[in-house]
C-alpha positions in Angstrom: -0.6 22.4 19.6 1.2 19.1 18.6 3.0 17.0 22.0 4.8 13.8 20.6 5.1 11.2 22.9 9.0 10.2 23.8 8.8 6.5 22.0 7.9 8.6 19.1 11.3 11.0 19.5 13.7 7.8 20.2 12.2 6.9 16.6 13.9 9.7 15.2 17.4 8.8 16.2 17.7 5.3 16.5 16.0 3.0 13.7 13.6 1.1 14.6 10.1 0.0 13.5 7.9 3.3 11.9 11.5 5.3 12.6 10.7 6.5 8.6 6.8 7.1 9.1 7.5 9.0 12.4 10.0 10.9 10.6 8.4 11.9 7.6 4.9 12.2 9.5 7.2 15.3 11.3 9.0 16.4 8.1 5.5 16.8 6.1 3.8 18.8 9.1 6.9 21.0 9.8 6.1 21.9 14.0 8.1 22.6 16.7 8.1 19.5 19.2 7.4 20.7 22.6 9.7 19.2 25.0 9.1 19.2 28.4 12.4 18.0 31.2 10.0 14.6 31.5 10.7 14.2 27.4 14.1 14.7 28.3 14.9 12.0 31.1 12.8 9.6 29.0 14.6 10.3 26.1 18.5 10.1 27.7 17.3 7.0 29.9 16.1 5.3 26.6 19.2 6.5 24.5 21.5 5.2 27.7 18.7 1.8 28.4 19.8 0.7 24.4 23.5 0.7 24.9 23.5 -0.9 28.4 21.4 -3.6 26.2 24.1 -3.5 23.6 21.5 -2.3 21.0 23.9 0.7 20.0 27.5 2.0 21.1 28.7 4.7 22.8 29.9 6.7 20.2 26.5 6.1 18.6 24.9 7.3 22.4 27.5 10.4 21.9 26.3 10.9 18.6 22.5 11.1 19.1 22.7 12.9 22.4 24.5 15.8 20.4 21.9 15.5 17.4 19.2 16.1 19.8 20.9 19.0 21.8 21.4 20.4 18.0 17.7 20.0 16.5 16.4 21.9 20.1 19.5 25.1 19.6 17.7 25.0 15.8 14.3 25.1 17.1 13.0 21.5 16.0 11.9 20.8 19.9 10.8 24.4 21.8 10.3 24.2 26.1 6.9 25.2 26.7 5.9 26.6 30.1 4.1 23.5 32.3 2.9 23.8 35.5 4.1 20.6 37.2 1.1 20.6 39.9 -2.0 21.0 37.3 0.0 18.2 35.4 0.1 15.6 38.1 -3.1 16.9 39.3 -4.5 15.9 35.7 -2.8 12.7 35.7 -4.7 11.9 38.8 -7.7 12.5 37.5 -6.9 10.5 34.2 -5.4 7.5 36.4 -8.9 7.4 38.8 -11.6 8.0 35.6 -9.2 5.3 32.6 -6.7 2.9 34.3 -9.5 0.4 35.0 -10.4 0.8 31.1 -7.4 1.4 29.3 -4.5 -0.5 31.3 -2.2 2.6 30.7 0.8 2.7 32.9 1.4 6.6 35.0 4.7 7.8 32.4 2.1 6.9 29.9 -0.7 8.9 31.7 1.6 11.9 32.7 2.5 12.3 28.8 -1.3 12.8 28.2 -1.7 15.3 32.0 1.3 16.7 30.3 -0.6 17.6 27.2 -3.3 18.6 28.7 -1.5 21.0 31.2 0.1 22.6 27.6 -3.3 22.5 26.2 -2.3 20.1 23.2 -5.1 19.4 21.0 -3.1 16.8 19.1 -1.0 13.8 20.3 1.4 11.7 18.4 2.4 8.4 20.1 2.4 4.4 18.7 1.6 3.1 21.9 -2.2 1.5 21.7 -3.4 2.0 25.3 -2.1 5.7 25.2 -3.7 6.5 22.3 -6.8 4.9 24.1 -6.3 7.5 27.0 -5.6 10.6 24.6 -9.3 9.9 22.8 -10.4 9.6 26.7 -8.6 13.0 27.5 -10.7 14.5 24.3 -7.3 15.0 22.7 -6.9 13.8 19.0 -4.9 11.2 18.4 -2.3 11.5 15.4 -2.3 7.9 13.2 0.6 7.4 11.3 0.3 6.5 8.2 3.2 3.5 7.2 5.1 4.1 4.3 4.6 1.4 1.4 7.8 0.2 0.7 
């Protein structure tokens, strides 16, 4: 089972840096995108974090809030069942055994307790010291691959 990191999900509504590789990376592998409530209030608070910054409007905040709530009734992004306590009780764990080696903040660390609760054995993100803790957590890491232009 894939689990995508959020930063990776923003990419696919707002443009930014790797927004294409991200994108097509998906496109090409054709999964469902589990997505957890955590997903969810990363993503809206990141949508809603850009337009109090005045990186996008609120129409466009209107407009990718109803894209996602249309690619999950179409099946792009699927709720798995998570228990809550084995995934905090993983990102514990993770925390005590990597923080000292990786620097990785706790959201980063409860995506990876996250995929490990799910029992992922793939993880897509672009943040470095995430990807550090994902190879800790004996999950594979996903590289993206940026499109030549």
């Amino acid at each position: 089972m894939l689990y995508v990191d959020t930063s990776v999900i923003v990419k696919l509504y707002v443009k930014e840096k790797l927004s294409l590789d991200a994108s097509n990376w998906l496109k090409e592998n054709n999964e469902a995108i589990p997505l957890t409530v955590f997903h969810e209030l990363e993503f809206n608070n990141a949508i809603n974090l850009k337009e109090f910054r005045g990186e996008i409007t609120r129409d466009k905040t209107r407009l990718i809030t109803a894209r996602f709530a249309d690619h999950e009734s179409k099946g792009i992004y699927y709720r798995p069942q998570i228990s809550w306590a084995d995934t905090f009780k993983y990102a514990v764990d993770l925390s005590r055994k990597h923080t000292r080696r990786t620097g990785s903040r706790a959201l980063d660390i409860l995506h990876v307790a996250s995929a490990l609760s799910m029992k992922a054995d793939r993880f897509l993100t672009l943040d470095e010291r995430q990807s550090r803790l994902v190879s800790f957590a004996g999950i594979t890491n996903i590289a993206l691959k940026p499109n030549l232009r």
